[in-house]
C-alpha positions in Angstrom: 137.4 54.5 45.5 134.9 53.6 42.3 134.1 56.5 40.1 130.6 56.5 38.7 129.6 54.0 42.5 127.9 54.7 45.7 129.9 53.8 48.6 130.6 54.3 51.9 134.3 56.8 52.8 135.1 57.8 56.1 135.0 61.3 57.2 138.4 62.3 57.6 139.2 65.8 57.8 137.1 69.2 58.0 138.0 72.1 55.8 135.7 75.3 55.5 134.9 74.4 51.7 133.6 71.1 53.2 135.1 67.7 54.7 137.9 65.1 53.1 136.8 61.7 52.9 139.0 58.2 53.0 138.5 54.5 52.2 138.5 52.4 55.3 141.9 51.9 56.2 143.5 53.9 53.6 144.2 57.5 54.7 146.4 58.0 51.6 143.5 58.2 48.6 140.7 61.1 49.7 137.8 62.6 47.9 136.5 66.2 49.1 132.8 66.0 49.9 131.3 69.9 49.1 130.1 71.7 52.4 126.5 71.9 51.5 126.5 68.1 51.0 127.8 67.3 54.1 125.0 65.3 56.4 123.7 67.2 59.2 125.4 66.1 62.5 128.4 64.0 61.0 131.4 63.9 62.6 135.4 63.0 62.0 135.0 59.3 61.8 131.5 58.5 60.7 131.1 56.6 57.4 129.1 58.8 54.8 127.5 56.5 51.9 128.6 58.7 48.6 128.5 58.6 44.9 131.6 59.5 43.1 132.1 61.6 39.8 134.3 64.1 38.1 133.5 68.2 39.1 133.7 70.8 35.8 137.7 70.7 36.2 138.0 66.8 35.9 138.4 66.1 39.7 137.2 63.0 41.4 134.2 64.7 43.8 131.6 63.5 45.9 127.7 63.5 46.9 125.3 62.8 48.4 122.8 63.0 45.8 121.7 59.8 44.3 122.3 59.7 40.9 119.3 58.3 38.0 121.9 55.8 37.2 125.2 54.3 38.3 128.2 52.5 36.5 127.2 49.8 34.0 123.3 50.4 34.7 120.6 51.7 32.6 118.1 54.3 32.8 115.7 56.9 31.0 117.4 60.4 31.3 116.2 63.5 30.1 117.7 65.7 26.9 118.6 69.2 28.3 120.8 70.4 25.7 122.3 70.0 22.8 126.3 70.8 22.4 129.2 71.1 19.8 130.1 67.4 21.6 126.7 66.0 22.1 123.5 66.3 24.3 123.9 66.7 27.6 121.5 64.8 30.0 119.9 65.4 33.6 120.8 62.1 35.6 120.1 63.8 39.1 123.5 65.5 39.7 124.3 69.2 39.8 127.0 68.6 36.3 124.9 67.0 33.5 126.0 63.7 31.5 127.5 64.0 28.2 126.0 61.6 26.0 128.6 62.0 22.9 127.4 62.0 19.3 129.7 58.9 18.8 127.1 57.2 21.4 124.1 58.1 20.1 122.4 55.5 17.7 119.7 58.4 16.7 120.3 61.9 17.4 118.5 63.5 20.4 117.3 66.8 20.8 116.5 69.3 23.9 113.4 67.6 25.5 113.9 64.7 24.2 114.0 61.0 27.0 116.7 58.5 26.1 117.4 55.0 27.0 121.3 55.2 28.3 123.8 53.5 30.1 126.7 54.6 32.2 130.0 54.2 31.5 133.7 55.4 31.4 135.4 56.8 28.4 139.2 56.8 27.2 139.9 59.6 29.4 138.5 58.1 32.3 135.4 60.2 32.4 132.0 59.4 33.0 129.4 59.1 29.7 126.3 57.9 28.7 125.7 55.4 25.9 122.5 54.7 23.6 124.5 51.2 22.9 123.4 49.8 25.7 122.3 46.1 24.6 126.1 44.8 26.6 124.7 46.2 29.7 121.0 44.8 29.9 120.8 42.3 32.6 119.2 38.6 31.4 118.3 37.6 35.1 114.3 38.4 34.7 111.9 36.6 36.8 109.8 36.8 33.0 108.5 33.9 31.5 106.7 32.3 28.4 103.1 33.9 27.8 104.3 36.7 30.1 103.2 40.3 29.1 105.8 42.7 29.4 106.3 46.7 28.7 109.6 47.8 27.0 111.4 50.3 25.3 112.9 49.7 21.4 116.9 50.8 21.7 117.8 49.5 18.3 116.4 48.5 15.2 118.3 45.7 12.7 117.1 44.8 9.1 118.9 41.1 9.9 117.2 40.9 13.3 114.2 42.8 14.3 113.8 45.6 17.5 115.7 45.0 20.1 113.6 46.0 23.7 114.9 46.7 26.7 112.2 45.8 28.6 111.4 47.3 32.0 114.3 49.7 30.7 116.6 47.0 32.0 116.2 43.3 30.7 117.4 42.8 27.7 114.5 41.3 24.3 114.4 40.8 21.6 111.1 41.5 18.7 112.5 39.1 15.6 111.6 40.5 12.3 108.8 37.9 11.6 106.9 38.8 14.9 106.9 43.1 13.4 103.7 43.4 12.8 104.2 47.5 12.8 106.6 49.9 11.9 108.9 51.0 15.2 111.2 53.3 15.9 113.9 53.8 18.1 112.3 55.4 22.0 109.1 53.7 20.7 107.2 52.0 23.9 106.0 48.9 22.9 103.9 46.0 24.9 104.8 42.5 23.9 104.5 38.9 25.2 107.2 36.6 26.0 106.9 34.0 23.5 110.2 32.5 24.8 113.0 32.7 27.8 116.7 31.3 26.1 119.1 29.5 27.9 120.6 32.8 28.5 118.0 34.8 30.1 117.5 37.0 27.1 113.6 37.4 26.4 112.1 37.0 23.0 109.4 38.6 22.1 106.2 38.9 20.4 103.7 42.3 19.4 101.3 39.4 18.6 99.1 37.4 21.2 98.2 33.6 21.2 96.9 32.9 17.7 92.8 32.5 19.3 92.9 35.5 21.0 95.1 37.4 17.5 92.5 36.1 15.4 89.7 37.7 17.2 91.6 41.2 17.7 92.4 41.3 13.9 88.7 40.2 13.4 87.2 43.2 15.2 89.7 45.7 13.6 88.2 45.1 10.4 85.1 45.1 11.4 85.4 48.6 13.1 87.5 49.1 9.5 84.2 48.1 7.7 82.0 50.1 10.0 83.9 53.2 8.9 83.9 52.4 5.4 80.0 52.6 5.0 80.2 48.6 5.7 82.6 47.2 3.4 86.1 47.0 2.5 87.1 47.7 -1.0 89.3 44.8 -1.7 89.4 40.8 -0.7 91.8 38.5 0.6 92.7 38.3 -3.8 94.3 41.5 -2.5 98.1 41.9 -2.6 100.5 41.5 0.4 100.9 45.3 0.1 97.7 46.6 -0.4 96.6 44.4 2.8 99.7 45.3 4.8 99.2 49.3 3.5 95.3 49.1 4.7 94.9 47.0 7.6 98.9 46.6 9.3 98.2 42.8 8.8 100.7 40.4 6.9 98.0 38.8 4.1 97.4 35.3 5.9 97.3 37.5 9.2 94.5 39.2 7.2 93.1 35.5 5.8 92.8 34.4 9.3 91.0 37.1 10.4 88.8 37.2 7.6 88.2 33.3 8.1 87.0 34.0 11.6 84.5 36.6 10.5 83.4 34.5 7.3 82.4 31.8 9.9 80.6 33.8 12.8 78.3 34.8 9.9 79.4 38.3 9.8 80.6 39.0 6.1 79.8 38.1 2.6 83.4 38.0 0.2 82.7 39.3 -3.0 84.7 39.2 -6.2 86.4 42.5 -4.8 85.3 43.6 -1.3 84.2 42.4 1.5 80.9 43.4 3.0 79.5 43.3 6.7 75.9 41.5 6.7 
């Protein structure tokens, strides 16, 4: 029998509190399966498909109920409350999930969703993680030039934001490709700029340098629009200032500016830039 798995027990034996299940073959282990979960109709000998989990007094139990997550997978739960332990979360089940504080890479609150995976504790218990980048598959059918929707789990100032894309695969947003500040539960939409060896995604908040150039381009001209036509500083500006005004690294900014300067749209003067 596999705690925190569905699978399928024989039914073995009816009590009035509900019916004792076995594994095939083995009479010896058996799980009690509540009344009210028992299938309409089943009878000693039928095979039930079950999940397995641990009641309020630490015994194995099982249900029917399909869970939001099983063992080693990952999922967005829900926050229900917060405890003297950690935040307990609704996976589906009638108990909720302890996600512990020691598993909690930001803390949650009531309300809150968190990416978590499913695991077993010291004690043999059932948890929930936030650390879940060892349990992100790398089998995605994604590839290069892909656009893909995901969900930032981590944040590293060596590395970038890791994603979890579809909530399951795991990416990675290197620090060069940041073009904005993220957060940890931030959605983000990327493109797959490559596929490693491994199956691990990276990614990119950027698109193909063309098409980039031409978004960047028609932020600041909605910038300039707003600003009574202008912008009150150049590409002389500083890497800050730009980054501070428009989100854009300074040559993202030059680029864009370039593209503008070309189409005829803008004059550059000593300290602005002005729509024609």
């Amino acid at each position: 029998m596999e705690l925190g798995k569905k699978q399928k027990l024989v039914y073995k034996r009816k009590e009035e509190f509900g019916v004792y299940l076995t594994e095939k073959g083995n009479d010896e282990e058996r799980v009690l399966l509540p009344a009210k979960q028992v299938p309409a109709g089943a009878k000693i000998g039928d095979e039930i498909e079950v999940f397995l989990y641990k009641d309020s007094k630490d015994r194995l139990i099982a249900t029917t109920n399909s869970p939001l997550l099983t063992l080693h997978e990952t999922a967005v739960l829900t926050v229900k409350e917060v405890g003297k332990i950690g935040a307990f979360l609704d996976w589906g089940l009638e108990k909720d999930i302890l996600l512990p504080f020691a598993e909690q890479t930001v803390r949650v609150k009531a309300g809150d969703k968190a990416l978590v995976a499913l695991y077993t504790d010291k004690s043999d218990r059932l948890a929930a993680t936030m650390k879940v980048y060892k349990y992100l598959k790398q089998d995605s059918s994604y590839k290069k030039e892909d656009h893909v929707d995901g969900l930032v789990y981590e944040l590293s100032d060596n590395f970038g934001a890791f994603v979890a894309v579809d909530n399951k695969y795991s990416g990675l947003i290197a620090k060069k490709e940041l073009t904005t500040s993220l957060k940890v539960g931030d959605r983000v939409k990327a493109r797959v700029i490559s596929v490693k060896e491994d199956g691990k995604l990276d990614l990119s908040l950027r698109e193909k340098a063309p098409i980039q150039i031409s978004l960047d381009a028609d932020v600041l001209v909605k910038m300039m629009k707003e600003n009574g036509g202008k912008l009150d500083f150049s590409d002389n500006a500083s890497p800050e200032l730009i980054k501070e005004e428009t989100g854009m690294s300074k040559n993202q900014f030059k680029r864009a500016v370039g593209n503008l300067l070309k189409s005829g749209k803008i004059e550059i003067l000593e300290n602005s830039i002005k729509l024609k």
